[in-house]
C-alpha positions in Angstrom: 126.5 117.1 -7.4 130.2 115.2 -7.9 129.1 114.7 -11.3 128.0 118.5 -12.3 131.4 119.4 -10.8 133.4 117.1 -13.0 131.6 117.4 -16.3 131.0 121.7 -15.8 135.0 122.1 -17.6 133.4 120.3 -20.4 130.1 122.2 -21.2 131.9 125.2 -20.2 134.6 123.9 -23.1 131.7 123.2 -25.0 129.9 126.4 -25.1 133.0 128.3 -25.6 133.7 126.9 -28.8 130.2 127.0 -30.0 130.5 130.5 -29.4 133.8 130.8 -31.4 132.2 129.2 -34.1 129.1 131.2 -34.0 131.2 134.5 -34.0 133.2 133.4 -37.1 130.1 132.2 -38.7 128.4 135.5 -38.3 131.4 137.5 -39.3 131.4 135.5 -42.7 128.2 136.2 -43.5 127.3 139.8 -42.2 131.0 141.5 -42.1 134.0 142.0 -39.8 132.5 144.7 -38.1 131.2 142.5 -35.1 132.0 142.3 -31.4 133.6 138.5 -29.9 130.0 138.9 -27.6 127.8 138.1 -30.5 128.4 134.4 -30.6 127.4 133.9 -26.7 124.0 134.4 -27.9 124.0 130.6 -29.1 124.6 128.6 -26.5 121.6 131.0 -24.6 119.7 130.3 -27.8 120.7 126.3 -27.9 119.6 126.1 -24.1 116.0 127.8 -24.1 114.9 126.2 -26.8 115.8 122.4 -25.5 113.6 124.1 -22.5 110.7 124.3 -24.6 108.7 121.5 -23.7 106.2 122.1 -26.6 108.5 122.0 -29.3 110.6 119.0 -30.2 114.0 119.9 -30.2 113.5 123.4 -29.7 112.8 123.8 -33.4 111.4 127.2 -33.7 112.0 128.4 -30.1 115.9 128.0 -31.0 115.7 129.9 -34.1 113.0 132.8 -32.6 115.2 133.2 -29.5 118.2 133.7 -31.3 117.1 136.7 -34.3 115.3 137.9 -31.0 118.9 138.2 -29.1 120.5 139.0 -32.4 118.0 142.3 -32.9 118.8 143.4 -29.2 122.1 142.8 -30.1 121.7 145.5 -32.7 121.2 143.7 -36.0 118.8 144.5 -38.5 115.4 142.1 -38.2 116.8 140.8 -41.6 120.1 140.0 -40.5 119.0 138.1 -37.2 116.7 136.1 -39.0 118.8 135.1 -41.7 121.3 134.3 -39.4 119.2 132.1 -37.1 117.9 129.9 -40.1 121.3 130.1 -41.4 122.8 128.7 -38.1 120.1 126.0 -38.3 120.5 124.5 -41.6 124.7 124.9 -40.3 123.7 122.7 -37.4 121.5 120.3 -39.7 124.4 120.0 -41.9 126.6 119.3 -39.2 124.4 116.7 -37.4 123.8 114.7 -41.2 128.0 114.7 -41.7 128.2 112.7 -37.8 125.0 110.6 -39.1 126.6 109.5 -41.9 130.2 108.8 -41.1 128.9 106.8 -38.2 126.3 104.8 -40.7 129.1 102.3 -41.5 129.8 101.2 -38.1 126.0 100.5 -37.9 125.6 98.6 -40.4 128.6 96.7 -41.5 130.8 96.5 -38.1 127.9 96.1 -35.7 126.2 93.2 -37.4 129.2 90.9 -38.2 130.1 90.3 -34.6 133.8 90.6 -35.2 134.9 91.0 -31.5 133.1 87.5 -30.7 135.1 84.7 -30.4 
């Protein structure tokens, strides 16, 4: 419980600016004409599909969840599914850039044992 107490100002910190990023996402691709409240549909989007126990890594139960908040949100069927793909492949991209600047350590730094003496 200690340890749910300490690390809650992080994922709080770290939804928060998911959600930023989702809002300004959205906003570049479908207008300025959207309310702050559209990009807390993410995180609620992120968190039932790594729920889904029949899906590995949510993939499909992220992307269905979100155009399904999106279109009660008040987007066009169109627009929430071209978002929620959109925010995937944004994701995707994301995860490769962290993949590949962290290849180097892996397999040049890792494998020389510089730190033993």
């Amino acid at each position: 419980i200690r340890t749910i107490f300490y690390l809650s100002p992080y994922y709080l910190f770290h939804c928060l600016s998911l959600s930023f990023a989702f809002y300004f996402f959205a906003r570049s691709m479908l207008g300025d004409d959207l309310h702050w409240s559209i990009g807390l549909v993410l995180p609620i989007s992120i968190t039932i599909g790594n729920y889904a126990l029949f899906a590995p890594g949510g993939i499909g139960v992220r992307e269905g969840t979100l155009s399904f908040l999106l279109n009660e949100y008040g987007l066009s069927p169109t627009e929430s599914i071209t978002l929620s793909v959109a925010s995937r492949a944004w994701t995707l991209l994301g995860e490769l850039f962290i993949k590949i600047s962290g290849s180097p350590y892996f397999f040049f730094i890792k494998n020389r044992n510089f730190l033993i003496d």
